[in-house]
LUMTI-552962 format. One record per residue (C-alpha): residue in one letter; x, y, z. Coordinates in pm, whole numbers, padded with zeros to 5 digits, always signed. Layout:
N
AXYZ ...
This chain:
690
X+00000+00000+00000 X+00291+00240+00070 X+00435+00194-00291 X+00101+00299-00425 X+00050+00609-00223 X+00415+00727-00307 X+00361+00645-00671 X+00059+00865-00667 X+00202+01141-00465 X+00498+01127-00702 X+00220+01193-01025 X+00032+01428-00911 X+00279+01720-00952 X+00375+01623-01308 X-00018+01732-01423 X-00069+01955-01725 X-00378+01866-01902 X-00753+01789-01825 X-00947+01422-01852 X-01331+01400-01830 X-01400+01058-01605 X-01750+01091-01646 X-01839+00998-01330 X-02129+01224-01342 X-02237+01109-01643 X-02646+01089-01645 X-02728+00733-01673 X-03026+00712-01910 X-02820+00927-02199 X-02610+00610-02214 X-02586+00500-02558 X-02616+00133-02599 X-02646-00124-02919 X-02651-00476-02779 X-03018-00506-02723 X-03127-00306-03079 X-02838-00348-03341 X-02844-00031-03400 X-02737+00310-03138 X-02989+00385-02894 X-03027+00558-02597 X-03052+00412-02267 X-03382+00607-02171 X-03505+00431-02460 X-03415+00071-02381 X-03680-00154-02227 X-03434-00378-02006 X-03115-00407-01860 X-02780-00284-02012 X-02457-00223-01794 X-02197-00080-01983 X-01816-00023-01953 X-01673+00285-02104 X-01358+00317-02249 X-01277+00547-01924 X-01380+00267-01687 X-01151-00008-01900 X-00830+00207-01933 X-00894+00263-01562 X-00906-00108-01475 X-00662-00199-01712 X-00658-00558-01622 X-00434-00867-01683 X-00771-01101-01714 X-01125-00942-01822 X-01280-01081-01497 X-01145-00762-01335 X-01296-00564-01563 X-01641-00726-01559 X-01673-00783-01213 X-01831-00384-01197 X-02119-00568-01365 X-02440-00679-01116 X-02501-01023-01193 X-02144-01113-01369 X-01930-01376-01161 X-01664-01520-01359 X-01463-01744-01178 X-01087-01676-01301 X-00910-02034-01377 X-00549-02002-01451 X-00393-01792-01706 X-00650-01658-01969 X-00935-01912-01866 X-01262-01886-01673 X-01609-02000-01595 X-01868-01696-01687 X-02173-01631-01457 X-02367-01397-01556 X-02687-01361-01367 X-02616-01763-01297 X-02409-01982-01105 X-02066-02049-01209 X-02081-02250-01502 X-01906-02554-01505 X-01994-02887-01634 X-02192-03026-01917 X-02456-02766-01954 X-02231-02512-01914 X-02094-02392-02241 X-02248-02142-02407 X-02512-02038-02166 X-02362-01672-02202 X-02349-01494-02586 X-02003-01362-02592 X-01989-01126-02926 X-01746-00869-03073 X-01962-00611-03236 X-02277-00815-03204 X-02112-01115-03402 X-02072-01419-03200 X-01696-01522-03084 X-01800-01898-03171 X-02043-02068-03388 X-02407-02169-03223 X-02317-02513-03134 X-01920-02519-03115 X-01874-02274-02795 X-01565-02276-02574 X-01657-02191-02223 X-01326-01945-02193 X-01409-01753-02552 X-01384-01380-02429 X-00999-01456-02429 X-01033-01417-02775 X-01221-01063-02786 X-01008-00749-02814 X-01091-00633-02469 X-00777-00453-02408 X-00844-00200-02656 X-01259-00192-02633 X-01449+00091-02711 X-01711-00052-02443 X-01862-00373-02315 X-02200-00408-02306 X-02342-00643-02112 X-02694-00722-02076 X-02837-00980-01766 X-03094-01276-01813 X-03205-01396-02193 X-03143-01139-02458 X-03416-01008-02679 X-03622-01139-03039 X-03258-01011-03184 X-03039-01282-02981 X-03076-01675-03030 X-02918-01969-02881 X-02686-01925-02607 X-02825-01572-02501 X-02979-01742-02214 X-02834-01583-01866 X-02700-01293-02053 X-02477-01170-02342 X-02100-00978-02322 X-02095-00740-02611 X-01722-00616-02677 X-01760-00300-02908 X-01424-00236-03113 X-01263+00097-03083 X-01405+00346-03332 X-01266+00464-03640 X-01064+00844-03638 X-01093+01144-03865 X-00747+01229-03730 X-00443+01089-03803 X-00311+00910-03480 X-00036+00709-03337 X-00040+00575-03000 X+00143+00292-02826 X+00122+00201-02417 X+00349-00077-02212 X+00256-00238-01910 X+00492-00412-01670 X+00378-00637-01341 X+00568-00935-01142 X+00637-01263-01227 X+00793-01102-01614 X+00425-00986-01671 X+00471-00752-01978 X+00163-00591-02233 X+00243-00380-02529 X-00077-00182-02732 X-00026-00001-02996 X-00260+00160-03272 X-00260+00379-03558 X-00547+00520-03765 X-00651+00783-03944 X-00919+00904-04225 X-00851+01026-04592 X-01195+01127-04776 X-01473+00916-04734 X-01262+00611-04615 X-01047+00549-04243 X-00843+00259-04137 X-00739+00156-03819 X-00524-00116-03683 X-00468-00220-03303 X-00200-00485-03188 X-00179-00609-02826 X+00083-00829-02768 X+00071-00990-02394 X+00345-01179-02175 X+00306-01367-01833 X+00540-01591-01676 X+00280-01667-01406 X+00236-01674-01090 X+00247-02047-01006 X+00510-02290-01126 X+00573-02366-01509 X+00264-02140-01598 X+00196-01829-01757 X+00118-01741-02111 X+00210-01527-02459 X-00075-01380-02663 X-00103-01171-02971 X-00359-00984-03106 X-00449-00773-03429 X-00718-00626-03535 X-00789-00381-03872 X-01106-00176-03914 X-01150-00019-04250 X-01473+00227-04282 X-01629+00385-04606 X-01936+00604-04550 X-02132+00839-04767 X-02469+01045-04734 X-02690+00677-04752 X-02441+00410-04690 X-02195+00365-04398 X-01960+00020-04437 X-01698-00087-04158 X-01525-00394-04189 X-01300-00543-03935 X-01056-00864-03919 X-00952-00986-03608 X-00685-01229-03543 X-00578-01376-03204 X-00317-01662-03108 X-00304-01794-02708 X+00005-01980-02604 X-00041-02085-02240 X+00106-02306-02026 X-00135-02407-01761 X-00177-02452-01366 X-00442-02697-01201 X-00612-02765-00925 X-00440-02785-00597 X-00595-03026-00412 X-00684-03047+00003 X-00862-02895+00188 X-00829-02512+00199 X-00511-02591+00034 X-00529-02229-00124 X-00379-02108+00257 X-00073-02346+00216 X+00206-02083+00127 X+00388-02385-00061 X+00043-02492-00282 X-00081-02178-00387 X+00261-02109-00612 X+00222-02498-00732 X+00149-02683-01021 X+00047-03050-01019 X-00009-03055-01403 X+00308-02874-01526 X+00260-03057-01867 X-00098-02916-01939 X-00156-02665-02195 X-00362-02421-02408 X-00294-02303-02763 X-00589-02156-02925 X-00571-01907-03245 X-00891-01764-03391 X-00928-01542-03747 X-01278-01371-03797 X-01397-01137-04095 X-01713-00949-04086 X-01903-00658-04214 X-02143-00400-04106 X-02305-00271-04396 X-02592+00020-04305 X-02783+00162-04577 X-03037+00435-04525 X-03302+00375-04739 X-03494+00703-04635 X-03589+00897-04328 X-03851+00584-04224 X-03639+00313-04340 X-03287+00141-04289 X-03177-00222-04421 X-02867-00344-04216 X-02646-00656-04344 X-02383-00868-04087 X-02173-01082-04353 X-01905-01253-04166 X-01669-01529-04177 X-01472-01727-03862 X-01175-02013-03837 X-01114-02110-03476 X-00877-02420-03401 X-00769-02516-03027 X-00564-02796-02871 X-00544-02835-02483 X-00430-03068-02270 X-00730-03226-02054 X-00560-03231-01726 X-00850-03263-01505 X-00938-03604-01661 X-00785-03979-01604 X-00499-04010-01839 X-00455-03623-01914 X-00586-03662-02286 X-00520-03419-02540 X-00814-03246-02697 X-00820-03052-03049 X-01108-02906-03209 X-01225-02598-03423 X-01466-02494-03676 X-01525-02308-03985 X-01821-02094-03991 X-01991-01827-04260 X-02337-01637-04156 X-02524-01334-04190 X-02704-01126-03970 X-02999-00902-04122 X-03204-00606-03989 X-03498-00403-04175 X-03566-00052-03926 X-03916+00102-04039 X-03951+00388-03807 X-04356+00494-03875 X-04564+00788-03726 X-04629+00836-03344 X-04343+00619-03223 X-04412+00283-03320 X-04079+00136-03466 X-04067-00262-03673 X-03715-00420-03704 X-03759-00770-03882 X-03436-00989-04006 X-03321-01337-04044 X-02982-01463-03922 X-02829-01780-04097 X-02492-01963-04012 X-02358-02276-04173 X-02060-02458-03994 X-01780-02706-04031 X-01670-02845-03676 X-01450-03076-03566 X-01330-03258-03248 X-01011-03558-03145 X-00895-03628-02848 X-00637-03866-02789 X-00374-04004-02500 X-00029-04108-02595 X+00055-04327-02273 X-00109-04553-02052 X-00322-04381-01732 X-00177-04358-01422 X-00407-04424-01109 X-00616-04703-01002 X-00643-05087-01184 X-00989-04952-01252 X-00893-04606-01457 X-00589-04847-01612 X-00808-05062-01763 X-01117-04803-01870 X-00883-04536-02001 X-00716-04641-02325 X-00447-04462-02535 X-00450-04380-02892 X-00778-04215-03006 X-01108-04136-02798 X-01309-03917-03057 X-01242-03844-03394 X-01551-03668-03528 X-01683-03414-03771 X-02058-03185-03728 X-02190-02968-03967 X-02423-02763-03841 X-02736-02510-04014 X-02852-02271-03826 X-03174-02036-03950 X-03335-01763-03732 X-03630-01516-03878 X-03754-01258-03620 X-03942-00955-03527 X-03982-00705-03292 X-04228-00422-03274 X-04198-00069-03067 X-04446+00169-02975 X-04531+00461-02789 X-04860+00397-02623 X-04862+00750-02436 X-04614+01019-02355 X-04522+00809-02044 X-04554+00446-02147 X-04361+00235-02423 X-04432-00120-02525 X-04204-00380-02658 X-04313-00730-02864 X-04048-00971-03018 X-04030-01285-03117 X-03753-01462-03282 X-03766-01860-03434 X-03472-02067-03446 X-03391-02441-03601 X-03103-02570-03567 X-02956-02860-03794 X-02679-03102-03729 X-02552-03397-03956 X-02268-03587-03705 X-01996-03791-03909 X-01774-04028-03704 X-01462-04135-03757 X-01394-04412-03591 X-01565-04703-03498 X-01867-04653-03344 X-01909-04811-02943 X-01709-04804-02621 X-01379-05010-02757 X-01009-04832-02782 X-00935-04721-03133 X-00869-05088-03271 X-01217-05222-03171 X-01081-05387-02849 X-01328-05413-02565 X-01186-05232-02232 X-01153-05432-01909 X-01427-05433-01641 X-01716-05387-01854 X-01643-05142-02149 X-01379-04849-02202 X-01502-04482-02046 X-01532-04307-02382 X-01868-04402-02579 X-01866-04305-02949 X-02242-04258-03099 X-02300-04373-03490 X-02352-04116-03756 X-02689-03946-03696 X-02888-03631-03779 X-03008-03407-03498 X-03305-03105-03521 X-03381-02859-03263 X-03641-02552-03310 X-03721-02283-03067 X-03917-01982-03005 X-03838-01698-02805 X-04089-01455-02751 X-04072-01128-02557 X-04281-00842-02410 X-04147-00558-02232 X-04325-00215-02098 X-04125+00089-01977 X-04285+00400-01811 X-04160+00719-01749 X-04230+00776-01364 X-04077+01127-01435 X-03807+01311-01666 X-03567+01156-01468 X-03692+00841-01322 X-03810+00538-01500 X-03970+00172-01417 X-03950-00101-01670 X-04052-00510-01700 X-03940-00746-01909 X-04090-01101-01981 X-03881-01337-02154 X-03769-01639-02282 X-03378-01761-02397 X-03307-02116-02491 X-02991-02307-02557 X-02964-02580-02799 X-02758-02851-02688 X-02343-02802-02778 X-02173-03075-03023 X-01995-03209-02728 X-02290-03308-02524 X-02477-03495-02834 X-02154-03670-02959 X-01890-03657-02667 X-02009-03956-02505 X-01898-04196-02192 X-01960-04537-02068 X-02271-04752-02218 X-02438-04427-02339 X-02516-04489-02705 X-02788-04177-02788 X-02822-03858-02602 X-03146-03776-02571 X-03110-03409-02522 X-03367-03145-02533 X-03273-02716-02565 X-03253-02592-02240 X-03527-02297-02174 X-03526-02051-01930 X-03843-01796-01852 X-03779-01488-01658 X-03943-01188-01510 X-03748-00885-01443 X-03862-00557-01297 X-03665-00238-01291 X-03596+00056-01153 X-03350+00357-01273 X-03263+00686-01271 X-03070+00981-01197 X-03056+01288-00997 X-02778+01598-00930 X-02527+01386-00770 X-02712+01000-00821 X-02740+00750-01062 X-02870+00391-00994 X-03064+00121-01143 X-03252-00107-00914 X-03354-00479-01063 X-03515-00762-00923 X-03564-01052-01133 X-03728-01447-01082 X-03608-01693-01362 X-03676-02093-01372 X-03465-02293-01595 X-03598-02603-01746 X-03436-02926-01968 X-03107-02842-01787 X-02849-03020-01908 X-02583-03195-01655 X-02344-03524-01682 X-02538-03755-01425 X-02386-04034-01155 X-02374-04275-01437 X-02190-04052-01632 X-02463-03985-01879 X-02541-03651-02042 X-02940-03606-01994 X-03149-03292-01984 X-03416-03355-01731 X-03291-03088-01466 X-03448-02738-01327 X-03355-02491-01109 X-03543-02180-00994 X-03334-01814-00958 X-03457-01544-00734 X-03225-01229-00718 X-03181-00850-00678 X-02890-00635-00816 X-02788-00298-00769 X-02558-00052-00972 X-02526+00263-00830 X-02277+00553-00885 X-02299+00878-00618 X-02115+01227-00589 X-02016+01296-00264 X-01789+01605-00304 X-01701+01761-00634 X-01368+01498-00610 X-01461+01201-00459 X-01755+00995-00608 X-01881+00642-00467 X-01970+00354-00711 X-02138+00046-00636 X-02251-00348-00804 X-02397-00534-00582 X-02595-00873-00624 X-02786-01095-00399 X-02926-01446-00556 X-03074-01786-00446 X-03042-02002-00697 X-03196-02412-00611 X-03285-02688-00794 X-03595-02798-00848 X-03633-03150-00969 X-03606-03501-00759 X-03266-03577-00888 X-03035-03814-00646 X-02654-03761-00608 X-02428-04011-00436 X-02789-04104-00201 X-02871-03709-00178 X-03182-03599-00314 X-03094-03249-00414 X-03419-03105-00437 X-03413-02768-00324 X-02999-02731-00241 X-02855-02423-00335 X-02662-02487-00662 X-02310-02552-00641 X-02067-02277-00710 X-02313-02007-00659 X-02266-01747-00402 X-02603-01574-00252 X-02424-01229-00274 X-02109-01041-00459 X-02001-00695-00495 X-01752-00424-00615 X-01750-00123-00409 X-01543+00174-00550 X-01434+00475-00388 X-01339+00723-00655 X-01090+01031-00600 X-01025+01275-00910 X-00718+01383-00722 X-00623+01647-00976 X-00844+01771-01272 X-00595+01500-01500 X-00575+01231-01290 X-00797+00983-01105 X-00745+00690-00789 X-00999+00438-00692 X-00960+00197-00411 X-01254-00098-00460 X-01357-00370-00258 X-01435-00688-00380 X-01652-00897-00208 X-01723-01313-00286 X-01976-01476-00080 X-01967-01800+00036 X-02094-02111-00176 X-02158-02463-00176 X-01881-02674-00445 X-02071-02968-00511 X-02467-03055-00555 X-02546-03237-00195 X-02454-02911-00022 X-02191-03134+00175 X-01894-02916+00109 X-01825-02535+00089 X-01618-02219+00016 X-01605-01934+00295 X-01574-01658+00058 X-01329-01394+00044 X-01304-00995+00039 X-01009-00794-00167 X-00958-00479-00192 X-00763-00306-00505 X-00614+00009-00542 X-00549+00194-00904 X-00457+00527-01049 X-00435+00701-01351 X-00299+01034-01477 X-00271+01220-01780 X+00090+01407-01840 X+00096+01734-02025 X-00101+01665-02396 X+00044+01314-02502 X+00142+01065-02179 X-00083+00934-01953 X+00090+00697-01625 X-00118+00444-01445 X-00054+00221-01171 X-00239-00063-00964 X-00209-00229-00665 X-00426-00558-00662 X-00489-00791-00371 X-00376-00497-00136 X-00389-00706+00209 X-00212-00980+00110 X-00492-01196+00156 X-00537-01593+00049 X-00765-01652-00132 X-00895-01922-00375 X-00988-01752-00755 X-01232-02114-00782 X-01334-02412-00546 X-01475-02715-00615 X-01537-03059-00494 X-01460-03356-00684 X-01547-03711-00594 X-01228-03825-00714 X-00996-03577-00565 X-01198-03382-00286 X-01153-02995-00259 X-01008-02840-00564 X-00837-02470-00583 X-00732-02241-00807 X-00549-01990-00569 X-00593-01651-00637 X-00248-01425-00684 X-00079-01235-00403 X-00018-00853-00373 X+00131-00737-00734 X+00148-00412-00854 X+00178-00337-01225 X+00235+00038-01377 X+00205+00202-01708 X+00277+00459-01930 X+00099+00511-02292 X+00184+00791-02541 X-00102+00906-02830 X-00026+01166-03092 
């Protein structure tokens, strides 16, 4: 804490120029896309919408974007090591068949990964570091969203395009060799602008042969005239990591020898990811505007499994081209149409293999072959027409309607022969091998999500909204064709969830705050069972409240505020290890979180902001039988701009020194699982633009 106050102290003299922090900013002037495709205001939005600022990011300017997202209500990712995580957005942390792509994670409203073919740690491959904004919107998304918008979507807008010619370039430096260097350059000439960003990122890591090197690049090229505006962006990421697990005992995150560990020095993570897309606006006249999303995506991934018997190695990827489509008729007194029809065809493909024999008991030895497991390919069709309607039904009360249909198509090719044998066709020991490989099949699943919202204007500056919905989530690749033991079929359903959200925001002279509380029960939930099955006849009911607010207390000093208090159960007569579960809180789900900030504009160019982080307690495993206490943090950051060009920035995270454990879970094979969290590190920065 010392080294932080000195740093500051030491900036603060070296001030010459001004930066707006917007901490004032009035809340429902918020400009927002996620929810409407196109720019609206956030007086105008009928729902929920938190949004990061580019202020708020540079700010934060974190190693992982679980710092950054943890302002969010209702957002609980659960850091893993290096670049991965389990999202939770108005949810419990997802982990787990089921779990993969319950959140939309998109870059400029284009998905990260194809519908069908998510990977649970995606936003490591969204530009975050150099983000415009996130947007990130809490429960299922609207008429314009399909599968996988079900507890929420992560919107990562891409920094705009100049009219200026500019330069800029900023380095980062922490412990354990951490290193991050940004640098862009843009400008405009006529009617067309380019831009390109690169972020290249270094970590030794914290923990013992881990740590990770990333690039990124991204090029946005706009042409606009009176009638038609066209930006087109390619993106291009590549992940080297090499990977920590789980250190296992209990509260083994408190053992100053564990927590800098690594029982699995040989796993690993290389991931790479190329995506091309278009936004094409043309504005047919005052009433009318026809919007086209061409894109096109390669993703390929190979990681070392090292939570699983044997440590197998998976690779997979896919090749995807779609379209997203939006008519905007804007007719007299209000009332607004926007109709489209998204389509996606992809080319997926998943092997995992293990070169050696599996270490562990006779049992695993003999049910855990080498060579290949899975060796398959899944083309997939996706096809999604909606609608949604606005209207002004007074001065004081708006009214939303959307509705959005959805099939989804896959034809499943395997590759190897078709059972529970090793890859010669030789029957395992003690009753069949652990990997189950379905025939070639054909699977179809259709859905409709309908929604109705209603926002009134209480006054100017004060607003109520409510929001019924419905999101859905067809089943992943993995969980129809990634099979174990006897299972030959899985006979899985999309899971649904219904929720009803009411809302409360506003602003006054020195307040803004939105106020939600929200019921949601999920149906057709999809989980791996005690047979090892994947089946889809789970439920759970969510009951929660969340709270963003953002207060003035002096002309300097400012206090913001996320705060979120859920139950989350089950609801069905399922039976773990002779528990029925019915009604248990579900595991890895905290009843309450928070970030508490406490702002200082120290000088009218720089800013300091010392948060709290708080992490209720939760249950790690279904039967309520074991638990994590919880933890509170507190972080401490600065930033200052120098003169016209350089702007500093340090931060102090885990200030207390405190142990703590980033993820906990309970495994029947192992017992208590950790991922321990890092000690006290300090990074600082300096960035030039001109």
């Amino acid at each position: 804490m010392k080294k932080a106050v000195l740093l500051t102290s030491l900036l603060v003299p070296l001030a010459g120029s001004t930066i707006s922090w917007n901490v004032s900013a009035t809340l429902l002037e918020t400009v927002v896309v996620t929810a409407t495709r196109n720019e609206r205001a956030l007086e105008n939005l009928i729902g929920n919408t938190a949004v990061l600022d580019a202020e708020t990011l540079r700010l934060v300017n974190p190693v992982h974007v679980q710092e950054s997202l943890a302002r969010v209500p209702g957002a609980n990712l659960a850091r893993g090591n290096g670049q991965e995580y389990l999202p939770a957005v108005r949810s419990p942390v997802l982990t787990g068949a089921g779990a993969c792509g319950s959140v939309l994670s998109t870059v400029d409203g284009i998905a990260l990964r194809a519908a069908g073919f998510c990977n649970i740690n995606e936003l490591f491959e969204a530009p975050t570091e150099v983000a415009q904004r996130i947007e990130v919107m809490r429960g299922p998304g609207s008429a314009l969203h399909g599968s996988n918008a079900m507890s929420g979507v992560i919107n990562v807008i891409t920094p705009e395009l100049r009219k200026k010619t500019f330069y800029s370039m900023g380095v980062d430096v922490g412990p354990h060799d951490y290193s991050k260097l940004t640098m862009s350059a843009g400008g405009q000439k006529g009617e067309q602008s380019l831009r390109a960003d690169v972020i290249l990122s270094h970590d030794g890591g914290y923990r013992d042969n881990s740590g990770f090197d990333q690039q990124k690049i991204l090029l946005k090229h706009g042409f606009s005239t009176e009638t038609l505006n066209v930006i087109t962006s390619l993106g291009f990421t590549n992940l080297n990591q090499e990977t920590a697990g789980y250190v296992v005992g209990t509260d083994a995150y408190k053992n100053a020898d564990l927590q800098t560990s690594n029982p699995n020095p040989e796993a690993y993570r290389d991931a790479s990811s190329f995506r091309l897309a278009s936004h094409i606006e043309y504005t047919v006249d005052e009433r009318q505007t026809v919007l086209l999303q061409p894109y096109v995506r390669y993703v390929d991934m190979d990681f070392l499994q090292h939570f699983l018997p044997g440590t197998p190695l998976e690779q997979n990827g896919h090749k995807s081209v779609g379209l997203q489509s939006a008519y905007f008729l804007e007719l007299a007194g209000g009332m607004q149409w926007v109709a489209g029809v998204d389509l996606e065809y992809s080319e997926g493909f998943l092997k995992q293999s293990q070169d050696g024999p599996t270490q562990g008991s006779l049992f695993l030895q003999r049910t855990v072959p080498d060579g290949f497991h899975y060796d398959y390919q899944v083309d997939a069709v996706m096809a999604a027409p909606y609608v949604q309607f606005n209207a002004s039904l007074s001065e004081a009360l708006s009214l939303q309607l959307g509705l959005r249909y959805e099939t989804m198509r896959y034809d499943y090719d395997n590759r190897m022969l078709a059972g529970r044998t090793d890859d010669e066709g030789v029957a395992c020991g003690f009753g069949g091998c652990r990997y189950s490989r379905p025939a070639d099949r054909k699977d179809d699943f259709d859905n409709w999500s309908p929604k109705l919202g209603l926002l009134y204007q209480l006054n100017e500056d004060h607003q109520v909204y409510l929001n019924l919905s419905r999101g859905f989530r067809a089943p992943q690749a993995t969980e129809l064709y990634r099979l174990q033991r006897e299972q030959v079929v899985a006979d899985l359903d999309s899971e649904s969830l219904d929720s009803i959200e009411l809302g409360f925001r506003g602003h006054s002279d020195a307040l803004n705050y939105e106020l939600i509380v929200y019921k949601m029960n999920k149906d057709n939930v999809i989980f791996r069972d005690s047979d090892f099955y994947n089946v889809a006849d789970g439920a759970t009911d969510h009951v929660g409240v969340e709270l963003a607010l953002a207060y003035t207390l002096t002309d300097r000093v400012d206090l913001g505020v996320s705060a979120s208090y859920a139950e989350h159960t089950y609801d069905d007569e399922r039976v773990l290890n002779d528990v029925q579960i019915d009604g248990n809180r579900v595991d890895s789900a905290p009843n309450h979180f928070a970030s508490v900030r406490l702002g200082w504009d120290f000088s009218e160019q720089g800013r300091a902001e010392l948060e709290w982080l708080n992490q209720g307690a939760y249950y790690t495993d279904p039967e309520n039988l074991h638990r994590y206490d919880g933890h509170n943090l507190l972080n401490l950051r600065a930033r200052l701009k120098l003169r016209e060009r350089w702007t500093v920035s340090a931060r102090l995270s885990n200030l207390t020194d405190r142990d703590y454990a980033e993820r906990a879970d309970f495994s029947g094979f192992a017992g208590d699982r950790y991922f321990p969290g890092e000690s006290r590190a300090l990074h600082v920065g300096i960035a030039v633009d001109y």
